[in-house]
C-alpha positions as CSV (number, residue, x, y, z in Angstrom):
1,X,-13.6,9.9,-3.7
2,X,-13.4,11.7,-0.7
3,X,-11.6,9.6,2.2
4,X,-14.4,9.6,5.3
5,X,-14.2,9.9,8.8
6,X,-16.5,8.2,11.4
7,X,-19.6,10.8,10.6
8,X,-19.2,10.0,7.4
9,X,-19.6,6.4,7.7
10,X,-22.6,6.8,10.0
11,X,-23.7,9.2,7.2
12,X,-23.3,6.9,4.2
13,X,-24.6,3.4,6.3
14,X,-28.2,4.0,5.0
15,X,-26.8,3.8,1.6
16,X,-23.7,2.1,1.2
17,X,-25.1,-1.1,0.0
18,X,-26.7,0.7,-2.8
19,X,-23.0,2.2,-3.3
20,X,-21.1,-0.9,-3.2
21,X,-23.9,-2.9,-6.1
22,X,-23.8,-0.2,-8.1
23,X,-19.7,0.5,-7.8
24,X,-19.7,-3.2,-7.9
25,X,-21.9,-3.9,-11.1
26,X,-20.0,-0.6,-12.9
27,X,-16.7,-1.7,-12.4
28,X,-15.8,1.4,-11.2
29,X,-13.9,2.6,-7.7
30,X,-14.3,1.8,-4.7
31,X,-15.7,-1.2,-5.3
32,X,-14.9,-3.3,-8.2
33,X,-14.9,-6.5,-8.0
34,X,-16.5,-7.1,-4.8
35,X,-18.7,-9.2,-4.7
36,X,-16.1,-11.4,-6.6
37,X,-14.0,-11.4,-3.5
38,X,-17.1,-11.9,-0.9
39,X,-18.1,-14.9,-2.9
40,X,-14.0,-16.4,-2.9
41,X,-13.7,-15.7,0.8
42,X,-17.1,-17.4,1.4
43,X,-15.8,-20.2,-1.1
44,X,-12.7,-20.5,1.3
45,X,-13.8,-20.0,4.9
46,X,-15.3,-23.2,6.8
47,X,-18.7,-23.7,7.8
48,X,-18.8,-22.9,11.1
49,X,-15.7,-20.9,11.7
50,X,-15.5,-18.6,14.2
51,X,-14.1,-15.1,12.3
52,X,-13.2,-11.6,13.2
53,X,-14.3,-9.4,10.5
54,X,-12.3,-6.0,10.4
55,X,-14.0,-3.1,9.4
56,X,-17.6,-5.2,8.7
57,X,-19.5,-2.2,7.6
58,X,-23.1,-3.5,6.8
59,X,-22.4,-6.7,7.6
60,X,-22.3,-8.2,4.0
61,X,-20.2,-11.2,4.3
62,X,-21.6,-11.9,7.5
63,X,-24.7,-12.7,6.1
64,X,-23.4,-15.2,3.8
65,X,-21.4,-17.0,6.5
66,X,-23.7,-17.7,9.2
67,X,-25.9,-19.2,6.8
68,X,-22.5,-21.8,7.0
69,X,-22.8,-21.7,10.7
70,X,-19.8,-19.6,11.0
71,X,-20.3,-17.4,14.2
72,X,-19.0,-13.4,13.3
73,X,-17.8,-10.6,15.5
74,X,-17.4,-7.6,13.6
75,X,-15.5,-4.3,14.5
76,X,-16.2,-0.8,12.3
77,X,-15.8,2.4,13.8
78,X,-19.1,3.4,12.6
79,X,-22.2,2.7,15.5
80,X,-24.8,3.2,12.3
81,X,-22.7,0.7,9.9
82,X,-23.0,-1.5,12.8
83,X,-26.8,-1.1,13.4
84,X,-27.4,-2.3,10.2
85,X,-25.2,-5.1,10.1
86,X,-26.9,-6.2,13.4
87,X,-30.6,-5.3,11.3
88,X,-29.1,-7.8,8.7
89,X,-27.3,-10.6,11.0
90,X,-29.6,-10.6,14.3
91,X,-26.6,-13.0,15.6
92,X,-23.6,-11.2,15.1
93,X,-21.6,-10.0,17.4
94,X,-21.1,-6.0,17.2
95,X,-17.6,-4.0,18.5
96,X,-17.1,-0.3,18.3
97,X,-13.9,0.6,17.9
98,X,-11.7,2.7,15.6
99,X,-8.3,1.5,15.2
100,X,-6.8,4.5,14.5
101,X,-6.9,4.0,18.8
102,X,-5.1,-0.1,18.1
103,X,-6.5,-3.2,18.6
104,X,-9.6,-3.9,20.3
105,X,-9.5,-6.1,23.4
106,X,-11.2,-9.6,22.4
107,X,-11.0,-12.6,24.9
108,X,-11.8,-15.0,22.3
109,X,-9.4,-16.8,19.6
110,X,-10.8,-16.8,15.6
111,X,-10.0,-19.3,12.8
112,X,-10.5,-16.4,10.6
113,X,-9.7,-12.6,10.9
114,X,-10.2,-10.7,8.1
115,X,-10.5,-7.0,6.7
């Protein structure tokens, strides 16, 4: 699999779902296993935790925790894999950055950051 840059994201967002359940329900790469991890980290984070997700893509996870009442900021380089996380998590709160530039500034603490 070919290793993508920020078009490609933006390229692949009206997809990637469909990439990750079928990856997902193949076993194969990238994304075996998933949806066993989402469902362990939603087994493990709190109802309403506050959590910085790294990298959110569509927004995924998100979903399933603010049905908790976990309130999620999510960073991705990627303005389209943000617009549809946003399309599937009306409340989430969005960043564009790429951290190939560091961290992104956040005045807020987390109980949970993860990537």
């Amino acid at each position: 699999m070919k290793i993508l840059d920020q078009k490609g994201f933006n390229e692949w967002a009206r997809t990637y779902d469909k990439s990750v359940k079928e990856s997902n329900h193949e076993q194969t790469y990238p994304f075996a296993g998933y949806e066993t991890l989402i469902d362990y980290l939603d087994s493990v984070i709190k109802p309403n935790s506050n959590v910085l997700d790294i990298g959110i893509g569509t927004g995924f996870l998100a979903e399933k925790l603010t049905r908790k009442n976990c309130k999620v900021t999510g960073v991705d380089f990627s303005e389209e894999m943000l617009m549809v996380a946003k399309k599937n998590v009306p409340s989430l709160n969005t960043i564009q950055f790429d951290l190939n530039d560091g961290i992104p500034k956040i005045d807020e603490s987390f109980d949970v950051i993860l990537s």
